[in-house]
N, C-alpha and C positions, 0 to 999 in steps of 0.2 A: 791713674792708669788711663792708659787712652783706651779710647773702646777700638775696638775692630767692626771695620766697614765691610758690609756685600761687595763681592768685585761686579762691576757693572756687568750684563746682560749686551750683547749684539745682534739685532734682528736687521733681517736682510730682505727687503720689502720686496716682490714679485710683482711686477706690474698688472695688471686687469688682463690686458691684452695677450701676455706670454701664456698665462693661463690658457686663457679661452683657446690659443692654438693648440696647444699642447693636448687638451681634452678633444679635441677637435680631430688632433693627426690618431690620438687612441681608438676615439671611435671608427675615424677610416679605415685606421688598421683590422680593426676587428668586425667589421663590414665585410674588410678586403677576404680576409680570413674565411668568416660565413659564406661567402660565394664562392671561394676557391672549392670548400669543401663540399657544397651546395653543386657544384658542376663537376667534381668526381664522379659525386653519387650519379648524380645525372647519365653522365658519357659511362659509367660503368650498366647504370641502367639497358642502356640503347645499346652496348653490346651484348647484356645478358636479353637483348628481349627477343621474343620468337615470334613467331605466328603456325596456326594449328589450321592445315591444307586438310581440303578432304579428296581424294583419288580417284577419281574414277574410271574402270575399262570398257569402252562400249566397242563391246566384239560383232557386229553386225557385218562386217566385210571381211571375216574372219573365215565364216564360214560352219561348219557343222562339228569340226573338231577343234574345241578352243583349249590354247596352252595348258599344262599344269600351273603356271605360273608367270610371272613379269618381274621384268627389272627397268629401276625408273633410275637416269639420270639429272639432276640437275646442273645446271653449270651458271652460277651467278655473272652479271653482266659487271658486277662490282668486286672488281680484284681484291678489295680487302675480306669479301667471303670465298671460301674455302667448294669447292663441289661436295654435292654432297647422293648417295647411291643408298636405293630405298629397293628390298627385294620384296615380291608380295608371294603370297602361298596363294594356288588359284586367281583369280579374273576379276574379283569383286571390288579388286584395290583396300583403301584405307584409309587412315590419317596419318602425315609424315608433320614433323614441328621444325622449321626452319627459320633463319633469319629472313627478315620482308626484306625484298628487292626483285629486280628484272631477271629473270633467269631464260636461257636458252634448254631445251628439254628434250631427252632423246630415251625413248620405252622400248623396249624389244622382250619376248618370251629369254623364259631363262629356264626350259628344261631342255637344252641341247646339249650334246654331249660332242658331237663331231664339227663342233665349230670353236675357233677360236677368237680375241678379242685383243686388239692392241692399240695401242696410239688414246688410251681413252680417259687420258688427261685434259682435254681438248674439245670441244665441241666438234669445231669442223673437222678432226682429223681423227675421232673412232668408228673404228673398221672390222667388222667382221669378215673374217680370213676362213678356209679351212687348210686340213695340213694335209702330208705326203702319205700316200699310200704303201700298204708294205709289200702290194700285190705290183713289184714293180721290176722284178728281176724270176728268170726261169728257174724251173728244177738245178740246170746248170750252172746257172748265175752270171747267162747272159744277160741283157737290157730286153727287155721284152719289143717284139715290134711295133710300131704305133703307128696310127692313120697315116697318109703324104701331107705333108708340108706342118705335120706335127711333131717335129724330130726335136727341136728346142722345147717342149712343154714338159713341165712337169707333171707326173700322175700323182693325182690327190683324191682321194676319197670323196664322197657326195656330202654340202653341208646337211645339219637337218633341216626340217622344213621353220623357217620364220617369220614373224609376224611383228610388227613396229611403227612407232612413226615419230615424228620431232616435231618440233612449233617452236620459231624463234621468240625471244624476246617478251617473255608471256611478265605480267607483272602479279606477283605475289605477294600481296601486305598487308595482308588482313586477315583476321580469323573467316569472315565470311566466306573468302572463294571454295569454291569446286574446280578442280582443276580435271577436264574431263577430254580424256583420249581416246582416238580412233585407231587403233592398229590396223594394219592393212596388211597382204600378205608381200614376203621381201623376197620369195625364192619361188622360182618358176620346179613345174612337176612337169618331165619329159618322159610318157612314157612308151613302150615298145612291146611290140606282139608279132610274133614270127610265129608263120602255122603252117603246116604241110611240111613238117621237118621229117626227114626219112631218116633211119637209121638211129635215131634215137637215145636206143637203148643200150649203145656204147657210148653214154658219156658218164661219166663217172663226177667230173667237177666243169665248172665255166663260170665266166664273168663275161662282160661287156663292157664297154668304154665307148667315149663319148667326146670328140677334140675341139677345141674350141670355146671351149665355157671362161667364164673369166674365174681366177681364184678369188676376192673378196669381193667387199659392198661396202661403199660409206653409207653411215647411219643415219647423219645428217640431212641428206637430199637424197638417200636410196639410190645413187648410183652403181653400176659398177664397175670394178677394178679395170685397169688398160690390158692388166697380165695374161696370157693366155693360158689355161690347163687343158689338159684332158681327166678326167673324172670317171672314175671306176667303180661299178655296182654287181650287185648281183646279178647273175642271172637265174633265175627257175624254170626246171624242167617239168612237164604236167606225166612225164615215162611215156606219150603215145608217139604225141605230131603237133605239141606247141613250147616253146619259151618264150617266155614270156621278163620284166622288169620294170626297173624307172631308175632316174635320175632327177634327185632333188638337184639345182643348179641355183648361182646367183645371176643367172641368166649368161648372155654372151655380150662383150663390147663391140657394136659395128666400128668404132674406127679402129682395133686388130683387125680387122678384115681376113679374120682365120675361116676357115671352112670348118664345116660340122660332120664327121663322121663317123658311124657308128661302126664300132667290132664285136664281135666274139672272140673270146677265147676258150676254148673248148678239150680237155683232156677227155682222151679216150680210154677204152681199157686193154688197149693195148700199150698203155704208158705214153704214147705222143700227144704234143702241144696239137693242135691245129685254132690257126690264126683266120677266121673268115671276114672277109672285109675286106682290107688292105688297100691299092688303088683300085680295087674296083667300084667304077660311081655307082654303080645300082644302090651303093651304101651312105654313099654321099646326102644329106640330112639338111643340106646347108639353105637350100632353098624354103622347105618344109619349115624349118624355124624361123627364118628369118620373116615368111608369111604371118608369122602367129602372133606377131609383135608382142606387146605387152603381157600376152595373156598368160594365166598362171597353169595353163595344166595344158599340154599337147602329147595325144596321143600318134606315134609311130607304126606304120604298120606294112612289114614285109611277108611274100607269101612265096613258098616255095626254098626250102633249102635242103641239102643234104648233106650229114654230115659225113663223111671223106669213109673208105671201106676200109676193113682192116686188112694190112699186108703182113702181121703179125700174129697169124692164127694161135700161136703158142699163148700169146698173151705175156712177152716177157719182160714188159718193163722199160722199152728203151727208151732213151730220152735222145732225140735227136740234137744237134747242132744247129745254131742258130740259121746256118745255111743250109740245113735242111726241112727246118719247118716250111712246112707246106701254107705257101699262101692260093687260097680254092675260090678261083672264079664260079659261079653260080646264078643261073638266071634267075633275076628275083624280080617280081613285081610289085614299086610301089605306088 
């Protein structure tokens, strides 16, 4: 019997060299690998990373009534950070956690209620505005009358009084800094004092107005608005021989080149409007402020008015026609 043979065996020899690459492109690969993974962590790193700012308000130019509170903007100078709005309780600031980079920065009081905020997406373009007055049409539901050359303005209400300031380009990127603000005041205080008022004691209600003020302020460089207002406050009566008021304002633009002039409007208890002021310049203001420049608080002061007699002994109520309000020249000295 014949025997049975093993079927031969075929080995297929691997050169030295094929090897050595082949361990060679593995290891690269898995280098390549470690470092891809190795600079996720990384750049996930640097977008999770913060830095921890500490706030501070130095109210020194503020003056003796400091805000209940501030509102801090940031606006990064690096488009791939987002703005970010820090509100504080009181004056004392705080710590806010941001991404590190250059930021442009704008702080303003945040307990106002008669002011409003737009465009404040933007560094250079948020603007505090105020809005329209309700005190803007008669009993009748005429247009009320308004100073000369104040016929285009809108009546807005007085903003509150505000306090702020910006710093461009401040850099933040470290746990270390103190990021430390001056607020300054942003609204001029106008106020007014009439004494030797006769008659008095037929007024029942009144306001005053005030033409020429501008309606906003950018926040940025504290400027303000081109627009012209006129601006309507209160007025108070003391019941003898004085009223007395103010007007918060964001001051007035010189190139509107509006004039400034103060009214009254004064109901009686006989039911009539009466309008004092009107073109008479004795009321005319425009001069008075424009002297005061910058300055945050000017007082107003006229002497001698009377307010108009009654032709309605009955007391019945009427409401005149816009063409019959009475506009009452009066010599006044200011």
């Amino acid at each position: 019997m014949a025997s049975q043979g093993l079927k031969p065996i075929h080995v297929t020899a691997i050169p030295g060299a094929v090897m050595c690459r082949a361990t060679i492109i593995a290891a690269l690969l898995a280098i390549m690998s470690a470092i891809a993974c190795s600079k996720s962590d990384t750049a996930s790193e640097i977008m999770d990373h913060t830095v921890s700012v500490s706030v501070t308000f130095d109210m020194r130019y503020v003056g003796d009534q400091p805000p209940a509170g501030m509102t801090l903007y940031l606006y990064p100078l690096d488009e791939n950070l987002e703005t970010r709005r820090f509100d504080f309780k009181g004056i004392t600031g705080g710590k806010v956690d941001i991404k590190p980079g250059r930021y442009n920065i704008i702080c303003y009081n945040n307990d106002t209620h008669g002011v409003d905020f737009r465009n404040t997406d933007r560094y250079d373009s948020h603007e505090a505005y105020t809005r329209q007055s309700a005190l803007n049409k008669s009993p009748d539901g005429n247009n009320l009358p308004v100073a000369p050359g104040a016929e285009d303005e809108q009546l807005l209400i007085c903003p509150d009084p505000m306090t702020g300031t910006s710093i461009s380009n401040v850099s933040l990127e470290s746990n270390d800094v103190t990021l430390t603000l001056q607020p300054r005041r942003l609204t001029c205080t106008y106020r007014y004092e009439i004494t030797d008022v006769t008659n008095i004691g037929r007024v029942t209600s009144m306001f005053a107005s005030i033409s020429g003020m501008t309606s906003s302020l950018l926040l940025c460089d504290g400027n303000p608005g081109s627009e012209c207002a006129t601006l309507v406050s209160e007025a108070v009566s003391d019941g003898m021989s004085r009223i007395t008021g103010e007007f918060v304002t964001f001051r007035h633009d010189n190139g509107c080149n509006a004039s400034h002039h103060l009214m009254l409007y004064v109901w009686t208890d006989d039911g009539k409007l009466h309008c004092l002021g009107g073109s008479d310049t004795r009321f005319d203001m425009t001069e008075k402020l424009h002297q005061s420049g910058e300055s945050g608080s000017v007082t107003l002061t006229v002497n001698g008015l009377e307010i108009p007699q009654s032709d309605d002994p009955e007391g019945t109520g009427y409401t005149p026609d816009i063409d019959d309000w009475p506009i009452v020249d009066t010599d006044i000295d200011i």
